[in-house]
mmCIF file of the N, C-alpha and C atoms, coordinates in Angstrom:
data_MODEL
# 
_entry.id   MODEL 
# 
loop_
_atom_site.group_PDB 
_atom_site.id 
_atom_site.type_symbol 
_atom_site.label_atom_id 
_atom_site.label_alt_id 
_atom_site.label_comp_id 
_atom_site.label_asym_id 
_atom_site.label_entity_id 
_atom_site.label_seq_id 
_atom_site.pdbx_PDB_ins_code 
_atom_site.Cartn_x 
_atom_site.Cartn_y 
_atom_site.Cartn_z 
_atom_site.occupancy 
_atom_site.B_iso_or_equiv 
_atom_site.pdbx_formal_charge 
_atom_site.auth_seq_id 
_atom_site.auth_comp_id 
_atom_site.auth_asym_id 
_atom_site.auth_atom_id 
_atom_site.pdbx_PDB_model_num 
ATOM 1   N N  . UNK A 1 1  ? 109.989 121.901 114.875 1.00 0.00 ? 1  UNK A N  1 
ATOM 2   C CA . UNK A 1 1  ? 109.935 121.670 113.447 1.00 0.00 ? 1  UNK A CA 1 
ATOM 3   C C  . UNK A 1 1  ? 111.338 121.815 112.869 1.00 0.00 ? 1  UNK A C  1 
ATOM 4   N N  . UNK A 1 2  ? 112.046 121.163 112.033 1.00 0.00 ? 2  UNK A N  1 
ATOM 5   C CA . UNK A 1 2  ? 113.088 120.613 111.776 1.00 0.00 ? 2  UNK A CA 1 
ATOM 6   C C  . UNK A 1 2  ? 113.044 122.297 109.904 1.00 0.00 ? 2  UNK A C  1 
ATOM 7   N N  . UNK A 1 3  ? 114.036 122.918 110.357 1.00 0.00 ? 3  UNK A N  1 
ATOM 8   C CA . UNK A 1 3  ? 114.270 124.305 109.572 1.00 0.00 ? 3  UNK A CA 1 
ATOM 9   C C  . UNK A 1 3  ? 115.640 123.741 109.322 1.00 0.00 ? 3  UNK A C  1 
ATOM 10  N N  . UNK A 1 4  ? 115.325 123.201 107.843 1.00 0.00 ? 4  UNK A N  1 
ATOM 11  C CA . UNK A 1 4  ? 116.298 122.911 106.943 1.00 0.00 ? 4  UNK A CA 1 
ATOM 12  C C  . UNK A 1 4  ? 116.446 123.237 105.644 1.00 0.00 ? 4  UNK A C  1 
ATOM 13  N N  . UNK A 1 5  ? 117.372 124.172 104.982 1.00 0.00 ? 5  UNK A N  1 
ATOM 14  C CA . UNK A 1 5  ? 117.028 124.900 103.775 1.00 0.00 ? 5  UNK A CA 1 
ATOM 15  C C  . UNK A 1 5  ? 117.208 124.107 102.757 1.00 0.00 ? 5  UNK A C  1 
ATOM 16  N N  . UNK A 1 6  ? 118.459 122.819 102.804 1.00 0.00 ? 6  UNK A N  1 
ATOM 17  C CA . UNK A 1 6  ? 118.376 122.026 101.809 1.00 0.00 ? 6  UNK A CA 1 
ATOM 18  C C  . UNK A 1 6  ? 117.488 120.932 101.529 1.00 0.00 ? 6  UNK A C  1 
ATOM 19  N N  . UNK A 1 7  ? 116.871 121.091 102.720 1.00 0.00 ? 7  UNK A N  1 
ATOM 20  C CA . UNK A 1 7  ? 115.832 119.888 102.766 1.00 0.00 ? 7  UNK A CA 1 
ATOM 21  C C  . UNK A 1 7  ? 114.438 120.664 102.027 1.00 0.00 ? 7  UNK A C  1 
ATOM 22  N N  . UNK A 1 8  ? 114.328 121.332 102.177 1.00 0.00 ? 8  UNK A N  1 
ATOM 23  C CA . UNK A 1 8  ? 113.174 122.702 101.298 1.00 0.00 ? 8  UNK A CA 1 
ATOM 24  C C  . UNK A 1 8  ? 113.862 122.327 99.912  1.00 0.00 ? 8  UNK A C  1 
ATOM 25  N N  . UNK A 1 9  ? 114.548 122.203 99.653  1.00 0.00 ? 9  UNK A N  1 
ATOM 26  C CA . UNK A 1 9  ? 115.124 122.313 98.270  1.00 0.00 ? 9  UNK A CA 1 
ATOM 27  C C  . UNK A 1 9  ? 114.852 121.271 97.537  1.00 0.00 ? 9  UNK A C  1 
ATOM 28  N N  . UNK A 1 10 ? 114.751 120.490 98.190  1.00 0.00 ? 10 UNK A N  1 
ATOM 29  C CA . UNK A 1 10 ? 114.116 119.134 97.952  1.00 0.00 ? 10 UNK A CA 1 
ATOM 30  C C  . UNK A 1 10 ? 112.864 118.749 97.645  1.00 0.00 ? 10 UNK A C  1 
ATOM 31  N N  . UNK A 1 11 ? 112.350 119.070 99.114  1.00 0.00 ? 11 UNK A N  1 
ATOM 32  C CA . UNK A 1 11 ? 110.982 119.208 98.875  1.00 0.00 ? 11 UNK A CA 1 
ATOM 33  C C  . UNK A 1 11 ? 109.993 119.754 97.855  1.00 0.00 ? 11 UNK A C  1 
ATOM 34  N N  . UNK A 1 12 ? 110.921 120.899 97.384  1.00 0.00 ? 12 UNK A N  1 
ATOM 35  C CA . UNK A 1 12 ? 110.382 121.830 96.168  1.00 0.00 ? 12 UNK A CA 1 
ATOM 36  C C  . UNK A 1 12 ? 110.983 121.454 94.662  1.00 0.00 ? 12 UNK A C  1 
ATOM 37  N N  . UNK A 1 13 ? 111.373 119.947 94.894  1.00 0.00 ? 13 UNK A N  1 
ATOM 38  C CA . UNK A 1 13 ? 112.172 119.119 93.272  1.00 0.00 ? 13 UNK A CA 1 
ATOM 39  C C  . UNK A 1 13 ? 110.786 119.056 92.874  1.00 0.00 ? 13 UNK A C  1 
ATOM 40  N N  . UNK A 1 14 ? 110.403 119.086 91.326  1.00 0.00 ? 14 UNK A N  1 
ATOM 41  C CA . UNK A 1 14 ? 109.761 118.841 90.586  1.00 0.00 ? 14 UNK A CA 1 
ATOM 42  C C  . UNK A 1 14 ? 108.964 117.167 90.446  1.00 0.00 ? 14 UNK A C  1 
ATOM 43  N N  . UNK A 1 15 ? 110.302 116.194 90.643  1.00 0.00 ? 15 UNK A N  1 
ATOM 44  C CA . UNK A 1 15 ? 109.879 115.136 90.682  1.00 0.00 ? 15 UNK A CA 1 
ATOM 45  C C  . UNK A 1 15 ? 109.874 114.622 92.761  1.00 0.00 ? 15 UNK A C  1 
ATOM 46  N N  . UNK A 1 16 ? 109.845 115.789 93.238  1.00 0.00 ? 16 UNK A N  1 
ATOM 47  C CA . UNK A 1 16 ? 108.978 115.028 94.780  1.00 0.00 ? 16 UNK A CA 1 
ATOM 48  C C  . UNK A 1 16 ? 108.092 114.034 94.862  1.00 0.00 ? 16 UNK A C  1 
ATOM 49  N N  . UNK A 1 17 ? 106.741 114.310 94.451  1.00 0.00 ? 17 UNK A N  1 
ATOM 50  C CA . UNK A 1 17 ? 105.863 113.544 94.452  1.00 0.00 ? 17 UNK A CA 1 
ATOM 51  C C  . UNK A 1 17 ? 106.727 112.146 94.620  1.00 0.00 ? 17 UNK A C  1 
ATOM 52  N N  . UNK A 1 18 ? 106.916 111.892 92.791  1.00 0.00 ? 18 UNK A N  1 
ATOM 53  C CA . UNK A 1 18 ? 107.286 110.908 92.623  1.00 0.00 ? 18 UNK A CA 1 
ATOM 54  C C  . UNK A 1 18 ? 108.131 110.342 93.675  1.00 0.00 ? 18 UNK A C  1 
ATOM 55  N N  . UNK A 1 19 ? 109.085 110.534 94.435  1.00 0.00 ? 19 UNK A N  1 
ATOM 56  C CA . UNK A 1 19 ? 109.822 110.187 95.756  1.00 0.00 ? 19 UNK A CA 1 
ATOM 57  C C  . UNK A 1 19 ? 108.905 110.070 96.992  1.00 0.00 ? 19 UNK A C  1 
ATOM 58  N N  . UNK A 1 20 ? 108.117 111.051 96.828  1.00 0.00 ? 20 UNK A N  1 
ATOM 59  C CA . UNK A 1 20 ? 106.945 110.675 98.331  1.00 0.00 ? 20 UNK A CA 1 
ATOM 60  C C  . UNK A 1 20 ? 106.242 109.226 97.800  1.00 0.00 ? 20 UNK A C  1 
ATOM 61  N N  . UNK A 1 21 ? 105.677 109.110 96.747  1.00 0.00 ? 21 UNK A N  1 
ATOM 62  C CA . UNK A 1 21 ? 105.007 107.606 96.361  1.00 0.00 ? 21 UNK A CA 1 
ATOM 63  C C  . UNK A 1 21 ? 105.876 106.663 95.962  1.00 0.00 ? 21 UNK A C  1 
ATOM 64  N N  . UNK A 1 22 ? 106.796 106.963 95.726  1.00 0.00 ? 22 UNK A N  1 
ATOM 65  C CA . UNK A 1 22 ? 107.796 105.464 95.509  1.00 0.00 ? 22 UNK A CA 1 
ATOM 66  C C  . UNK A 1 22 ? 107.408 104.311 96.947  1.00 0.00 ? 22 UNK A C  1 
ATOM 67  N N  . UNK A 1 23 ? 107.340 102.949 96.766  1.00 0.00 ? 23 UNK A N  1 
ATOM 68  C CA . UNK A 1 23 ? 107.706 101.959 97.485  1.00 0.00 ? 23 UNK A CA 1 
ATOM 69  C C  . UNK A 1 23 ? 108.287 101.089 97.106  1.00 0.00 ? 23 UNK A C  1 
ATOM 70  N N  . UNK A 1 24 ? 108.254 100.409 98.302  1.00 0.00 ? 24 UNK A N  1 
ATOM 71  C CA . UNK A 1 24 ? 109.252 98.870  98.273  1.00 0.00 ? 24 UNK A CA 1 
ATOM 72  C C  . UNK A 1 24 ? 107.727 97.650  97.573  1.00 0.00 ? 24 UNK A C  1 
ATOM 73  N N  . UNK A 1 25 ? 108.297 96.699  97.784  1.00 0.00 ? 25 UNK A N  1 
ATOM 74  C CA . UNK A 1 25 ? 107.467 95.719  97.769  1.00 0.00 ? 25 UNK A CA 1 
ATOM 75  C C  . UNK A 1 25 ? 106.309 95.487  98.401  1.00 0.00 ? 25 UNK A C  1 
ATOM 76  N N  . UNK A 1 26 ? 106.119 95.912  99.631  1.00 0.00 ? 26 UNK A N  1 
ATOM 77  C CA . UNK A 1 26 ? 105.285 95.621  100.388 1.00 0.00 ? 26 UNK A CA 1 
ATOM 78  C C  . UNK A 1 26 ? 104.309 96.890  100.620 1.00 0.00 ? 26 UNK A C  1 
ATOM 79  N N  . UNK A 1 27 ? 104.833 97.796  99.465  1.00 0.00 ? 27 UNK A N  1 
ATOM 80  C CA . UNK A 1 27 ? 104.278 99.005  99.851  1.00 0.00 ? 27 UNK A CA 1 
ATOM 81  C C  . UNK A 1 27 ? 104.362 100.070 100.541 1.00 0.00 ? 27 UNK A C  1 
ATOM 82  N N  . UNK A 1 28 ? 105.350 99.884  101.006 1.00 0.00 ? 28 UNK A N  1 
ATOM 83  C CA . UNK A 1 28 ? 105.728 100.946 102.201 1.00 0.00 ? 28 UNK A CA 1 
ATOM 84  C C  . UNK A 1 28 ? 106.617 102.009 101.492 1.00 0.00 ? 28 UNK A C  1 
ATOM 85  N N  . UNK A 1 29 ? 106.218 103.389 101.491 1.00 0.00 ? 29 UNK A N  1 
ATOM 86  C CA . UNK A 1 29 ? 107.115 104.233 101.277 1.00 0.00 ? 29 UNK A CA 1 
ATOM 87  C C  . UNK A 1 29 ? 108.333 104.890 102.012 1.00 0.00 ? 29 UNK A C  1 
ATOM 88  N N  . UNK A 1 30 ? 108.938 106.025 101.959 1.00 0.00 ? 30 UNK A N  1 
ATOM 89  C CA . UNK A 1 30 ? 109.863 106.316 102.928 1.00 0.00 ? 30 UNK A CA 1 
ATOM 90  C C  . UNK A 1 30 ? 109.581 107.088 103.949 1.00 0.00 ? 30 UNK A C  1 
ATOM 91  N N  . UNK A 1 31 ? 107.880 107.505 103.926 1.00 0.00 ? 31 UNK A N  1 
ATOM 92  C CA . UNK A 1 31 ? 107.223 108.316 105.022 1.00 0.00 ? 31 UNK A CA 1 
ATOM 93  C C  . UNK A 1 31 ? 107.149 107.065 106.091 1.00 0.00 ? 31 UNK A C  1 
ATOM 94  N N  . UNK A 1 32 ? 106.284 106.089 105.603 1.00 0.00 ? 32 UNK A N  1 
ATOM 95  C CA . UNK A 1 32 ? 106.414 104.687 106.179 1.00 0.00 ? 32 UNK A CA 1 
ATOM 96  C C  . UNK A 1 32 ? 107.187 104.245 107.388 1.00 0.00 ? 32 UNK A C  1 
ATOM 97  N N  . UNK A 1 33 ? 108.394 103.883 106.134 1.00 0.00 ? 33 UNK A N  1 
ATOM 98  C CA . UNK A 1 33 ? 109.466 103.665 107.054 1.00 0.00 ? 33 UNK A CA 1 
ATOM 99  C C  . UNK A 1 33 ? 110.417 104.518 108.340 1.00 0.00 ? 33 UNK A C  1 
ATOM 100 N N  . UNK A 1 34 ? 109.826 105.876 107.743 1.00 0.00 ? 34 UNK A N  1 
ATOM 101 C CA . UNK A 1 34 ? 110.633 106.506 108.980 1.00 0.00 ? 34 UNK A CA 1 
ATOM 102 C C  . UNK A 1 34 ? 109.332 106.604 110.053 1.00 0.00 ? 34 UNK A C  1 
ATOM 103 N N  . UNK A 1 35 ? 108.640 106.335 109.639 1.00 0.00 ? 35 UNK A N  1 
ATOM 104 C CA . UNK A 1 35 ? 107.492 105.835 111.226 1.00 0.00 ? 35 UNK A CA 1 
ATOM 105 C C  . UNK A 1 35 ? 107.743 104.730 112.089 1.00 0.00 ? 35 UNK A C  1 
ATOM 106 N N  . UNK A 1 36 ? 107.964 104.092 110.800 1.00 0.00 ? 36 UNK A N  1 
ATOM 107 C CA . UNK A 1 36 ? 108.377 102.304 111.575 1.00 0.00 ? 36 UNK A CA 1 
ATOM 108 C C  . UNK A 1 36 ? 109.943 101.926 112.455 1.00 0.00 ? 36 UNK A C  1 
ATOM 109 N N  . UNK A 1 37 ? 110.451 103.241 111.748 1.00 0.00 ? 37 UNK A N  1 
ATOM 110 C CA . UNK A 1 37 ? 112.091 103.178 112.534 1.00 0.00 ? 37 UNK A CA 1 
ATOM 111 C C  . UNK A 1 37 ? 112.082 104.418 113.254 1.00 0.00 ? 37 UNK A C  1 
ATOM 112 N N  . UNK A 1 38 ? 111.090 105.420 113.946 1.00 0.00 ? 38 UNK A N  1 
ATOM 113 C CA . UNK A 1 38 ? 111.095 106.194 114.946 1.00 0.00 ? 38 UNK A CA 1 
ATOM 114 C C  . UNK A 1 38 ? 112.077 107.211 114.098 1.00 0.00 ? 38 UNK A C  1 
ATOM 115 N N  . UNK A 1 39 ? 112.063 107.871 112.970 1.00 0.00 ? 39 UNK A N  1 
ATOM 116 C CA . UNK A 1 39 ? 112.985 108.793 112.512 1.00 0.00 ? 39 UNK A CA 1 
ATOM 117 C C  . UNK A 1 39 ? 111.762 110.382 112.433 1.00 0.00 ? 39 UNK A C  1 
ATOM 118 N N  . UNK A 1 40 ? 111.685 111.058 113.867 1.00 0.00 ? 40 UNK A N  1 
ATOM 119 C CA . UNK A 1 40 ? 110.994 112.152 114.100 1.00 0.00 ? 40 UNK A CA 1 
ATOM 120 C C  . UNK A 1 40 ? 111.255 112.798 112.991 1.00 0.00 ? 40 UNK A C  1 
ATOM 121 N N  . UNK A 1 41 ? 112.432 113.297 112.895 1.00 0.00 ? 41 UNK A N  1 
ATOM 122 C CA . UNK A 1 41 ? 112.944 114.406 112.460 1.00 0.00 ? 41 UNK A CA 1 
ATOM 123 C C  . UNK A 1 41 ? 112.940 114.174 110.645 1.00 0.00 ? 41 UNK A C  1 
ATOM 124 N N  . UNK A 1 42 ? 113.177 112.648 110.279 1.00 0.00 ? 42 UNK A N  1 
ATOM 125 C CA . UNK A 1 42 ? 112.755 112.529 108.808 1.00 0.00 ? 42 UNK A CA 1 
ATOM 126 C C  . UNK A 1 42 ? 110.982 112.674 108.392 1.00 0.00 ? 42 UNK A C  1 
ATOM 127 N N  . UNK A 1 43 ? 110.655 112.666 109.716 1.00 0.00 ? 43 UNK A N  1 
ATOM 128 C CA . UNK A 1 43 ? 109.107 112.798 110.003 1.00 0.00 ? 43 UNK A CA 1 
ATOM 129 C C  . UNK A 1 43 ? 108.413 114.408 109.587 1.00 0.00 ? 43 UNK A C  1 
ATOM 130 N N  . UNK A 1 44 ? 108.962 114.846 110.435 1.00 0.00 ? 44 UNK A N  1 
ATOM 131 C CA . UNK A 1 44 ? 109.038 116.487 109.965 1.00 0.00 ? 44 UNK A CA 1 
ATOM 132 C C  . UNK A 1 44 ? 109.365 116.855 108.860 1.00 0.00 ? 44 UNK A C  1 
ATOM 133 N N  . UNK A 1 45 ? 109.852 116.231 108.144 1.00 0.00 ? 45 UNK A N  1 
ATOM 134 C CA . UNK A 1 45 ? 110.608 117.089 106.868 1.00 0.00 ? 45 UNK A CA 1 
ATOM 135 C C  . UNK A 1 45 ? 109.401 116.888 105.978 1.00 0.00 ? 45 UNK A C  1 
ATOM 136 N N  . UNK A 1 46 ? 109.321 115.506 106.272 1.00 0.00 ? 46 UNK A N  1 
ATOM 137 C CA . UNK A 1 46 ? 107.889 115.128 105.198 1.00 0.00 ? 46 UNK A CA 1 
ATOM 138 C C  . UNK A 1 46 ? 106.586 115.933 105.362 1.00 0.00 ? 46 UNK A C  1 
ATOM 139 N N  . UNK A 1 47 ? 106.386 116.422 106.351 1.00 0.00 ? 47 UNK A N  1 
ATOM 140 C CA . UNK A 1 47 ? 105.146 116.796 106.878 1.00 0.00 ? 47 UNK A CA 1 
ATOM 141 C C  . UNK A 1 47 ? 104.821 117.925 106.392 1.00 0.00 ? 47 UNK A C  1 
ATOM 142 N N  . UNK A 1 48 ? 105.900 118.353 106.078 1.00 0.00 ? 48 UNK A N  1 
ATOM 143 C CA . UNK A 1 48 ? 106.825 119.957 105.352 1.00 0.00 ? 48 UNK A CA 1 
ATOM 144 C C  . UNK A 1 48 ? 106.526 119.782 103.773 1.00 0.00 ? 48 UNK A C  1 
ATOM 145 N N  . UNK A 1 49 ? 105.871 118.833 103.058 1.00 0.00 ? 49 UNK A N  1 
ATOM 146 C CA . UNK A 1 49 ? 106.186 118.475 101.641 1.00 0.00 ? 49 UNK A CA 1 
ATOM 147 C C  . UNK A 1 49 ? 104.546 119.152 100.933 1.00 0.00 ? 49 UNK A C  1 
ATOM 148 N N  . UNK A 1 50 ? 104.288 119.739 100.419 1.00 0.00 ? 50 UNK A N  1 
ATOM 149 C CA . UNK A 1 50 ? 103.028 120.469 99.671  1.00 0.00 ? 50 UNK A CA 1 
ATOM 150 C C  . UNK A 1 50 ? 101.900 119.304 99.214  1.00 0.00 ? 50 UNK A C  1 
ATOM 151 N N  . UNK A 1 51 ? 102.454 118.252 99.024  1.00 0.00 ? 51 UNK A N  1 
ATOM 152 C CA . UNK A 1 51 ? 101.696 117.300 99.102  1.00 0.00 ? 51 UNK A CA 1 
ATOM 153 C C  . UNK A 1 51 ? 101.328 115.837 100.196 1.00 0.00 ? 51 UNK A C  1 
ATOM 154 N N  . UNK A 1 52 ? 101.109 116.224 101.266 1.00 0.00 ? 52 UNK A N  1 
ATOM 155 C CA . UNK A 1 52 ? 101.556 115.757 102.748 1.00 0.00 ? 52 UNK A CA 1 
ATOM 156 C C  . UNK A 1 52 ? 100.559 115.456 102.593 1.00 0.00 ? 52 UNK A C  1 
ATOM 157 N N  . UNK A 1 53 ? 99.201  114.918 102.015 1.00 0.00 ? 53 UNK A N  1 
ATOM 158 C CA . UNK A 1 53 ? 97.837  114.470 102.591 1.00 0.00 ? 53 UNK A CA 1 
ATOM 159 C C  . UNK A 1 53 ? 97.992  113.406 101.262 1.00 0.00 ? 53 UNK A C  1 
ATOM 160 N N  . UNK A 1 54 ? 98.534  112.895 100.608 1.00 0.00 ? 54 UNK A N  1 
ATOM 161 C CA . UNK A 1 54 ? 98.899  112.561 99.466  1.00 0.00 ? 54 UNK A CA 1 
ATOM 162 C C  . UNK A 1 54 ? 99.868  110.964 100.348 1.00 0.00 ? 54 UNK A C  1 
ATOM 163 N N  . UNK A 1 55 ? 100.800 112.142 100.831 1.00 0.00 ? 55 UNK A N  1 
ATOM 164 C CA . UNK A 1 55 ? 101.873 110.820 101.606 1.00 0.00 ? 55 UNK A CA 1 
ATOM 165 C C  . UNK A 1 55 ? 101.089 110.166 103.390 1.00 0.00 ? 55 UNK A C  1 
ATOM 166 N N  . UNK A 1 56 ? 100.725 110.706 103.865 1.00 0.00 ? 56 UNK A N  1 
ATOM 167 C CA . UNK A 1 56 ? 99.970  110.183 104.740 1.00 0.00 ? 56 UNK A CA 1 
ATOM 168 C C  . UNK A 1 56 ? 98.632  109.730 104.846 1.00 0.00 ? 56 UNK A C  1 
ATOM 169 N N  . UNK A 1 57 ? 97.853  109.602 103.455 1.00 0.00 ? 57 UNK A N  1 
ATOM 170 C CA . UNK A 1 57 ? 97.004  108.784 102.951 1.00 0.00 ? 57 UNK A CA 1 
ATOM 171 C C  . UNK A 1 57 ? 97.277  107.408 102.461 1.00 0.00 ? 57 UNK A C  1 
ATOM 172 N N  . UNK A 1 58 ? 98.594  107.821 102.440 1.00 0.00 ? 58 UNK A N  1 
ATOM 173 C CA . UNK A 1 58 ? 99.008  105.964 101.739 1.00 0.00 ? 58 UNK A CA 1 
ATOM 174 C C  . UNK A 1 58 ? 99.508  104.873 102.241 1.00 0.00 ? 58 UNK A C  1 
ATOM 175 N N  . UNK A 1 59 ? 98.657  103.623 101.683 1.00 0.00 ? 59 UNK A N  1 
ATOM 176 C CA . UNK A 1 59 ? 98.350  102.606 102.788 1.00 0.00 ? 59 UNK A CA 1 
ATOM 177 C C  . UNK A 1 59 ? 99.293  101.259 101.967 1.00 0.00 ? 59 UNK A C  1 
ATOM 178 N N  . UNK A 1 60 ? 100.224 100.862 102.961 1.00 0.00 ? 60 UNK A N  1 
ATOM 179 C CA . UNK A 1 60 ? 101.163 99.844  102.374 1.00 0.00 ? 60 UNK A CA 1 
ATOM 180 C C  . UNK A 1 60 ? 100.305 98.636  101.649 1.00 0.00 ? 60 UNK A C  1 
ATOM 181 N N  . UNK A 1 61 ? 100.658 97.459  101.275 1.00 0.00 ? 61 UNK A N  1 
ATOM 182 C CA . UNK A 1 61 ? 100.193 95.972  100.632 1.00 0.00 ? 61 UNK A CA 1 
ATOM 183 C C  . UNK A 1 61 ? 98.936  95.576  101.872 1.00 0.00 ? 61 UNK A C  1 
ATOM 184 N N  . UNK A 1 62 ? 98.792  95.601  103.357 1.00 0.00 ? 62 UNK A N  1 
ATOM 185 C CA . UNK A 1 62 ? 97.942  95.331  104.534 1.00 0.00 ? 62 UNK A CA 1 
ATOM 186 C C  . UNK A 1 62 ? 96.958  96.855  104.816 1.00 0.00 ? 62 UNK A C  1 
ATOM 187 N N  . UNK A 1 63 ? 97.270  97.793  104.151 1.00 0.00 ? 63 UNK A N  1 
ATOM 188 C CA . UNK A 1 63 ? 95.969  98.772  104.349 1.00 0.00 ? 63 UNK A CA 1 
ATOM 189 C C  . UNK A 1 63 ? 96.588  99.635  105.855 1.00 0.00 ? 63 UNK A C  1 
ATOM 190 N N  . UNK A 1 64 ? 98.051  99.567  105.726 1.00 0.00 ? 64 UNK A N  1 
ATOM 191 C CA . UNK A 1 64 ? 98.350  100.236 107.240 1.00 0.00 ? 64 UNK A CA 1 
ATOM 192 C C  . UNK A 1 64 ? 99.447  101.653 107.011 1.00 0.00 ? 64 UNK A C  1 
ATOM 193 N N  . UNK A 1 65 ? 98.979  102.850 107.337 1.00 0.00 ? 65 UNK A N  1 
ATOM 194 C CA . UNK A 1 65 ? 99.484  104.054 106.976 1.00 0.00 ? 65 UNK A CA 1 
ATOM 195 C C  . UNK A 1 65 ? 100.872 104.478 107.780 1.00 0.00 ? 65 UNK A C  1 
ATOM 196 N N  . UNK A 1 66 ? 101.492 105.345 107.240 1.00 0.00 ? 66 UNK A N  1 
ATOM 197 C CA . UNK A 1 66 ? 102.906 105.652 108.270 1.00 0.00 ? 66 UNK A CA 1 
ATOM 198 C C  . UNK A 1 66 ? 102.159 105.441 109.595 1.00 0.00 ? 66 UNK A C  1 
ATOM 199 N N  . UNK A 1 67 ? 100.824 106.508 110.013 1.00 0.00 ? 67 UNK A N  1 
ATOM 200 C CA . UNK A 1 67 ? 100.733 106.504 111.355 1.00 0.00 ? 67 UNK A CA 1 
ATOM 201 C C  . UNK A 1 67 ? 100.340 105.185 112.738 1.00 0.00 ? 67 UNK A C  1 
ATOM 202 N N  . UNK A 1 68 ? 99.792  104.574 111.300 1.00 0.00 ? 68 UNK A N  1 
ATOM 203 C CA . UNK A 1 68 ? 99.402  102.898 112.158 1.00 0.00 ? 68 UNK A CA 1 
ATOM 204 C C  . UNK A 1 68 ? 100.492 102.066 112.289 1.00 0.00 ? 68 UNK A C  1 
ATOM 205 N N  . UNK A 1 69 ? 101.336 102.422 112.025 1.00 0.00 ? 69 UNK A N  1 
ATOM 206 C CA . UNK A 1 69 ? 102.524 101.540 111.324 1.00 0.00 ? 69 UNK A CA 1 
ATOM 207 C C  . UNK A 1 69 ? 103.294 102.353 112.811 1.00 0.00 ? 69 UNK A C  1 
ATOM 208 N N  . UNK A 1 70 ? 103.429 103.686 113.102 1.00 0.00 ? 70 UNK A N  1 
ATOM 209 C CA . UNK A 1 70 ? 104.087 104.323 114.133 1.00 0.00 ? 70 UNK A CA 1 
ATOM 210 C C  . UNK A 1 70 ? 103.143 103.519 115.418 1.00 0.00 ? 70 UNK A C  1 
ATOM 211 N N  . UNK A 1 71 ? 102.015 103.275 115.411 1.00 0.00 ? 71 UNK A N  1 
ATOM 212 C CA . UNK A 1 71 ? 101.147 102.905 116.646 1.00 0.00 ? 71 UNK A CA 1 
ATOM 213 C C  . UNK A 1 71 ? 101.334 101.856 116.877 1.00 0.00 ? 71 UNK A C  1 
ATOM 214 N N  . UNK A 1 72 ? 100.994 100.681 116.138 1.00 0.00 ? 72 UNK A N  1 
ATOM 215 C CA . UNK A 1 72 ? 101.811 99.227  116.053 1.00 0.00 ? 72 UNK A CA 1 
ATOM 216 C C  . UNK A 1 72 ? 103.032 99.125  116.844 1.00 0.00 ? 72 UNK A C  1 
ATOM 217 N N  . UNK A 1 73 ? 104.103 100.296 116.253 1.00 0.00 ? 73 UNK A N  1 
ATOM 218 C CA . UNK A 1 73 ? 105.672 100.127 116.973 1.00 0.00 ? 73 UNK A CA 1 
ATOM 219 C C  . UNK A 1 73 ? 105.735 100.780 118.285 1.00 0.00 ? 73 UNK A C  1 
ATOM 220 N N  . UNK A 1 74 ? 104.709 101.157 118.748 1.00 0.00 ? 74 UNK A N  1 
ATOM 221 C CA . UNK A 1 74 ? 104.955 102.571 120.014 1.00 0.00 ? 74 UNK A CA 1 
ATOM 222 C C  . UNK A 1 74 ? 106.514 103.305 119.786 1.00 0.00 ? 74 UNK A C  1 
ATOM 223 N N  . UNK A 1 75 ? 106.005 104.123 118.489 1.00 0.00 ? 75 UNK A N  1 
ATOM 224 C CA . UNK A 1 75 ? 106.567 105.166 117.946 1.00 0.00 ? 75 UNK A CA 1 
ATOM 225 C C  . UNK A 1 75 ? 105.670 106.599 118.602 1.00 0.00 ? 75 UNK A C  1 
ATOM 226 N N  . UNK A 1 76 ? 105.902 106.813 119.507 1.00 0.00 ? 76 UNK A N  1 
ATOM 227 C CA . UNK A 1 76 ? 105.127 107.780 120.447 1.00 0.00 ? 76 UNK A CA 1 
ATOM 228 C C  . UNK A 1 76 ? 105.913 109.529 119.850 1.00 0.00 ? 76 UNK A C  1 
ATOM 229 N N  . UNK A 1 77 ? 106.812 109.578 119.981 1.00 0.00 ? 77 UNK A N  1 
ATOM 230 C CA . UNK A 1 77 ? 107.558 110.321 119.457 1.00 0.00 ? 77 UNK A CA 1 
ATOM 231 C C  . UNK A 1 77 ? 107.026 111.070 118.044 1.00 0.00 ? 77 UNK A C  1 
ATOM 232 N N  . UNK A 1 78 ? 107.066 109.475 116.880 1.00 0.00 ? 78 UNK A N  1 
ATOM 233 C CA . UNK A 1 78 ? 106.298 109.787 115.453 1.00 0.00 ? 78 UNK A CA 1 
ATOM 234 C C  . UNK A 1 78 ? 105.046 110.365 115.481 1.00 0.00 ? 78 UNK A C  1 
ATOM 235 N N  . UNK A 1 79 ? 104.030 109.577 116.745 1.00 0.00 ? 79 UNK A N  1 
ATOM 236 C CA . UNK A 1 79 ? 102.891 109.809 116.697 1.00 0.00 ? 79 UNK A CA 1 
ATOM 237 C C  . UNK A 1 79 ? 102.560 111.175 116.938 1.00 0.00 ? 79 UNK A C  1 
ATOM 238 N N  . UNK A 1 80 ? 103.402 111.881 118.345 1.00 0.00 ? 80 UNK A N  1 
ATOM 239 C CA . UNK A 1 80 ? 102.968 112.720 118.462 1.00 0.00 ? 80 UNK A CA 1 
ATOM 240 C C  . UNK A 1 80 ? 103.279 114.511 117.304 1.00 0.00 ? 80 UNK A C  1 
ATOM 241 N N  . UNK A 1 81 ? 104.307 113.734 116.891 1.00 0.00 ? 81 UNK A N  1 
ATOM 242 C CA . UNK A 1 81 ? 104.405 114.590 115.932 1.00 0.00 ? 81 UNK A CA 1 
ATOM 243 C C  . UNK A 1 81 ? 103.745 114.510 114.626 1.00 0.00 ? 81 UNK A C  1 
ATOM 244 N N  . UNK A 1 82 ? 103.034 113.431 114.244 1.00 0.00 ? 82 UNK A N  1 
ATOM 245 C CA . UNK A 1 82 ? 101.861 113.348 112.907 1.00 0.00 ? 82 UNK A CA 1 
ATOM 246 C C  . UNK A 1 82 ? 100.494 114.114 113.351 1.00 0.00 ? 82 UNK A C  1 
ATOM 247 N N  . UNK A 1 83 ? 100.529 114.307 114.920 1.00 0.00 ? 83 UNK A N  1 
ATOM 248 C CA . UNK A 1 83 ? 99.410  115.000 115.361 1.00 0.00 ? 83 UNK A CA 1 
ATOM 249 C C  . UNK A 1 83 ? 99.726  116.554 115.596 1.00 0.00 ? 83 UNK A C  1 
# 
């Protein structure tokens, strides 16, 4: 698990949320994308966020979540760490 104090600091901004639900066009947030680009460790941080069932409930423009989106890519790495 990725023990980062400024990254806590973050996590604990007021407007988080709002940064965990932001997307692009297609829907994809930045939990998303670091599934889809194998970023473990940006993986962890998120997982770390008080509202983590919030960000891994959310399903891009096709209905497909960070973790389907990691399975699709054989993001094995992502996967095993969303589990």
């Amino acid at each position: 698990m990725v023990q980062l104090s400024h990254w806590n600091t973050c996590l604990e901004h007021p407007l988080s949320l709002d940064m965990i639900k932001a997307s692009d066009e297609n829907g994809q947030t930045g939990f998303m994308k670091a599934c889809l680009w194998g970023r473990t460790q940006i993986v962890e941080i998120c997982l770390q966020h008080p509202e983590v069932l919030t960000m891994i409930k959310a399903a891009d423009v096709d209905g497909k979540t960070g973790f389907i989106i990691a399975w699709e890519n054989d993001k094995v790495n992502v996967i095993k760490t969303c589990l």
